[in-house]
MMTF fields as JSON, N, C-alpha, C and O atoms, coordinates in Angstrom:
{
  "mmtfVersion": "1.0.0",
  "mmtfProducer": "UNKNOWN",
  "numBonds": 247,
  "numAtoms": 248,
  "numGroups": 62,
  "numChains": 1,
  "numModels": 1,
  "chainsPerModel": [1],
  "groupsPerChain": [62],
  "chainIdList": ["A"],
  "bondAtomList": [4, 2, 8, 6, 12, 10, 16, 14, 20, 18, 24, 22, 28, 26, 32, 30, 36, 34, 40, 38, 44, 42, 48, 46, 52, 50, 56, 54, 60, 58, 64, 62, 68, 66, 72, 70, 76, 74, 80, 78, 84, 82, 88, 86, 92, 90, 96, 94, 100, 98, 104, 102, 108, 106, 112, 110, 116, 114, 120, 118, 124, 122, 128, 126, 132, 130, 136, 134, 140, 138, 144, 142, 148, 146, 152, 150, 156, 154, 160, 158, 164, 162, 168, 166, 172, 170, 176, 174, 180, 178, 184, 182, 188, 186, 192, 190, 196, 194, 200, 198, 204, 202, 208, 206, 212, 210, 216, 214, 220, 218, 224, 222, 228, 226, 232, 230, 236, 234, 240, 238, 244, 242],
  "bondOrderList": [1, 1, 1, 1, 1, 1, 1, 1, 1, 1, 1, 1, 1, 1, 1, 1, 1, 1, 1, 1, 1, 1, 1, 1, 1, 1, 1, 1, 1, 1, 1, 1, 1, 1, 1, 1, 1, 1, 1, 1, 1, 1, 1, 1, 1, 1, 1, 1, 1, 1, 1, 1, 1, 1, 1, 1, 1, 1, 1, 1, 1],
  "groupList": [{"groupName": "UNK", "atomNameList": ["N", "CA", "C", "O"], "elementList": ["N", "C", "C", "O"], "formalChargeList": [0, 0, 0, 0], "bondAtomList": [1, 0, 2, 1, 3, 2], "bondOrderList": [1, 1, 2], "singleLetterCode": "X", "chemCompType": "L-PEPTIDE LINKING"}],
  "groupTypeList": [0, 0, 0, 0, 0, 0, 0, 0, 0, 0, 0, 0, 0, 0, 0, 0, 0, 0, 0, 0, 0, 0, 0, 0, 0, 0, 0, 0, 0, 0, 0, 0, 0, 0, 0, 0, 0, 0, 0, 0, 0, 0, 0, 0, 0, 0, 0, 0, 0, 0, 0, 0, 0, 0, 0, 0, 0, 0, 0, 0, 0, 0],
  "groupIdList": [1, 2, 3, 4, 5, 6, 7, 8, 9, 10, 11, 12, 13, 14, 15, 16, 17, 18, 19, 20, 21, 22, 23, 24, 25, 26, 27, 28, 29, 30, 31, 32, 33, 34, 35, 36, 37, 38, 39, 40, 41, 42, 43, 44, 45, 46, 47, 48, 49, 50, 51, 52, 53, 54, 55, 56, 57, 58, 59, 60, 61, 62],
  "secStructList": [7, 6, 6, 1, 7, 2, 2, 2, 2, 6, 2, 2, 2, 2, 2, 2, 2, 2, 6, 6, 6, 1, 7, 2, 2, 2, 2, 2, 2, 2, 2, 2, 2, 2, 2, 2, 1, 4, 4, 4, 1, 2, 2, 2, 2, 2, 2, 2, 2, 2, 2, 6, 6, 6, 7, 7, 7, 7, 7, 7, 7, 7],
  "xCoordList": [-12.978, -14.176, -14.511, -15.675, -13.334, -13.677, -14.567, -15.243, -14.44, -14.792, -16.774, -17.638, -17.197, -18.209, -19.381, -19.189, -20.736, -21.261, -21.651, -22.072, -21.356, -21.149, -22.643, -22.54, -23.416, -24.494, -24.821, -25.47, -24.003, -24.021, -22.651, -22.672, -21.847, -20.622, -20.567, -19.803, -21.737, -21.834, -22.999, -23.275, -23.394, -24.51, -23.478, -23.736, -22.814, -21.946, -20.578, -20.006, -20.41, -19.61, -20.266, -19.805, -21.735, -22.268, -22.754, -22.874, -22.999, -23.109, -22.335, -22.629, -21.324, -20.023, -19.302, -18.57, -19.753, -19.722, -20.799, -20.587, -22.11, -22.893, -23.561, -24.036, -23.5, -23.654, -22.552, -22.939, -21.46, -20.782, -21.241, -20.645, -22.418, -22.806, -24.189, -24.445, -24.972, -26.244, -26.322, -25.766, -27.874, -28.032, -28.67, -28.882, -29.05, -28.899, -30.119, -29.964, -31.276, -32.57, -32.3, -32.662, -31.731, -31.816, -30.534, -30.624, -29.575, -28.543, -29.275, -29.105, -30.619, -30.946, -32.016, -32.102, -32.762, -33.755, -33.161, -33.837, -31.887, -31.115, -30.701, -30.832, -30.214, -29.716, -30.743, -30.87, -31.596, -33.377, -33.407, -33.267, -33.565, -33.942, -33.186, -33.549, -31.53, -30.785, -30.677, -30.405, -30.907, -30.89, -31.938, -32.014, -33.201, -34.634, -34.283, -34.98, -33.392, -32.945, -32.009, -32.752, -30.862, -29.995, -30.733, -30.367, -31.632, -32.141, -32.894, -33.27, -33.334, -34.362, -33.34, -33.798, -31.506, -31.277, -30.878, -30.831, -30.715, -30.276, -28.98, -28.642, -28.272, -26.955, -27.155, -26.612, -28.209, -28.626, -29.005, -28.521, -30.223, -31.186, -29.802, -29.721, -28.809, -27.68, -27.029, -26.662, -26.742, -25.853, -27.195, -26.677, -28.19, -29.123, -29.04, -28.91, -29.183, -28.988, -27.727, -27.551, -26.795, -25.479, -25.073, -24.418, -25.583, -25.829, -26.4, -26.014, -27.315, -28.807, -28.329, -28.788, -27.359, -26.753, -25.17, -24.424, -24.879, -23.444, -22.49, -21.913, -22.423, -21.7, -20.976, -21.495, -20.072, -19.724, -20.771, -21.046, -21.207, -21.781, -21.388, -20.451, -21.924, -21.556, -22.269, -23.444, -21.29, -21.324, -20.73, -19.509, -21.73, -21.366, -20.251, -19.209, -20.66, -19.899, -20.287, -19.55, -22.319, -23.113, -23.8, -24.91],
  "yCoordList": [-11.608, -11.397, -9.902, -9.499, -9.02, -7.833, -7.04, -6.092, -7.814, -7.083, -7.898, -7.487, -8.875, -8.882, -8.024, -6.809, -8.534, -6.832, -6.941, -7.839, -5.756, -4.658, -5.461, -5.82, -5.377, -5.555, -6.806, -7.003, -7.865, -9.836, -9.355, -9.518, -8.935, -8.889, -8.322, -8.679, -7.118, -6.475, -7.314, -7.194, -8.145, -8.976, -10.301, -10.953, -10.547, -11.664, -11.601, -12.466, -9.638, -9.505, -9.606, -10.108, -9.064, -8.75, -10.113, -10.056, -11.264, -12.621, -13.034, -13.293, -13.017, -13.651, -12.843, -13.387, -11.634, -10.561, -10.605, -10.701, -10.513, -10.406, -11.138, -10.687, -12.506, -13.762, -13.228, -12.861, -13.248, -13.234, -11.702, -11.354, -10.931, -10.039, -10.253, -9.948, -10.784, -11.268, -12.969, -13.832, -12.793, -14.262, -15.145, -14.479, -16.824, -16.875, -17.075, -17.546, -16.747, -16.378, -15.102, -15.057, -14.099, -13.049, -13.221, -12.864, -13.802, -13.919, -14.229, -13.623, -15.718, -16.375, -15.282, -15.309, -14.436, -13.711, -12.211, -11.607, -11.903, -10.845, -11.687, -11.247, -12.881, -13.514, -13.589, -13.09, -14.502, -14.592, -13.003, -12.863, -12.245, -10.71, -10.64, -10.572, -10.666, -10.36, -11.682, -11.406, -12.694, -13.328, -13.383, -14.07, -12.427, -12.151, -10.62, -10.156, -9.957, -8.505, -9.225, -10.112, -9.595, -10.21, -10.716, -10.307, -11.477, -12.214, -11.551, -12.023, -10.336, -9.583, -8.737, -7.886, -8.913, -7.954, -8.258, -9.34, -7.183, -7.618, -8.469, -9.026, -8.458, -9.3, -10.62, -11.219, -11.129, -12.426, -13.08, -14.176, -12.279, -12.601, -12.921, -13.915, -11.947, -12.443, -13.481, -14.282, -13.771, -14.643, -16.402, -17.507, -16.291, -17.379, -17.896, -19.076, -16.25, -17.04, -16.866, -16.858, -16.724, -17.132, -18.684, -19.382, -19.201, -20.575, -21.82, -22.964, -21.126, -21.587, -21.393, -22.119, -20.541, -21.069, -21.004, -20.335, -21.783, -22.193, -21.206, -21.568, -19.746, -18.646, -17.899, -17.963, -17.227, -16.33, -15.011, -14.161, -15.027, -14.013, -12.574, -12.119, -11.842, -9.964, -9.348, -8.983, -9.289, -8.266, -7.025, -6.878, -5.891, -4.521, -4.091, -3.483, -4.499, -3.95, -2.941, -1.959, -2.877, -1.644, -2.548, -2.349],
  "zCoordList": [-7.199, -6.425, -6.34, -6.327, -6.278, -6.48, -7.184, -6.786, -8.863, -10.1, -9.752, -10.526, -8.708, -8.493, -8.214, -8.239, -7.914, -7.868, -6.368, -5.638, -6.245, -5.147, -3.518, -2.345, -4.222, -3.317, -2.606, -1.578, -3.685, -3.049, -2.044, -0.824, -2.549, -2.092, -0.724, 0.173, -0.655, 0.744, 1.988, 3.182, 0.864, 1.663, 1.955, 2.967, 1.475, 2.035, 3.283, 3.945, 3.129, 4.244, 5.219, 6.244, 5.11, 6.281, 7.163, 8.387, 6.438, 6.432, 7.591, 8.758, 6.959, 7.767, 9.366, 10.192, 9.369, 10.479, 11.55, 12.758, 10.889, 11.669, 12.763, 13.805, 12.275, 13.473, 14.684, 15.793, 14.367, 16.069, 17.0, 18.019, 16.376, 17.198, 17.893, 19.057, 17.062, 17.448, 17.213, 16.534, 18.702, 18.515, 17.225, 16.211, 17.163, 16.298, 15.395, 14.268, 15.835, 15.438, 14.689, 13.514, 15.205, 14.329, 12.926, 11.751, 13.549, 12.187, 11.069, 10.011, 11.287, 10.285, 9.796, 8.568, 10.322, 9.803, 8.859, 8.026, 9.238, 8.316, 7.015, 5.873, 7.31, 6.034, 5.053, 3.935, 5.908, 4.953, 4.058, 2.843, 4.781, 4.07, 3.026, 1.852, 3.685, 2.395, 0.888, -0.281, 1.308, 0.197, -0.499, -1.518, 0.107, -1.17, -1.677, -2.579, -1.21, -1.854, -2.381, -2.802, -2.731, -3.791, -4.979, -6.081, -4.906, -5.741, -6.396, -7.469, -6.006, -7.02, -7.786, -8.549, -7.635, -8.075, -10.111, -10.696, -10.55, -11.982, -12.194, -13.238, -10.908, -10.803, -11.189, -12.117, -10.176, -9.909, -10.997, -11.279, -11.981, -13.05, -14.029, -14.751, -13.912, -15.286, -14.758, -15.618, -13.632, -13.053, -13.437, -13.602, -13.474, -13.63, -14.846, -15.171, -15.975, -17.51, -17.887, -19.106, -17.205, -17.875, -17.479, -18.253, -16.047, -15.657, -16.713, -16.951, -17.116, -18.273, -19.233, -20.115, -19.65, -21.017, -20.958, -21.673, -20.027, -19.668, -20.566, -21.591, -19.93, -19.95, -19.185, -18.071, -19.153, -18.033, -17.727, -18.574, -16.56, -16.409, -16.733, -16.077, -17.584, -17.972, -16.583, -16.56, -15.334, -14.433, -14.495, -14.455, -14.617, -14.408, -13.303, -13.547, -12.161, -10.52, -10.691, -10.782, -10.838, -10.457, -10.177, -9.682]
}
């Protein structure tokens, strides 16, 4: 999970942290945000066509 990239990885700590500080209207509206910034990233787009052509994804960890 390490050699993953950097930015799902920091959006998924923050995932799992951030609900037990805030309530839960706002947990769901940070997640919302972060899972439309993940998805625009170049991570995602390789992680889609390596899916689409049943491959391992070539992640940088940039």
């Amino acid at each position: 999970m390490a050699a993953g990239p950097p930015i799902v990885l920091r959006c998924m700590k923050e995932h799992l942290n951030r609900p037990l500080q805030v309530d839960l209207r706002s947990a769901l509206a940070l997640k919302a945000d972060r899972l439309v910034r993940c998805a625009r990233t170049g991570h995602h787009q390789e992680a889609v066509q390596a899916l689409l052509h049943k491959r391992k994804p070539g992640c940088s960890g940039r």
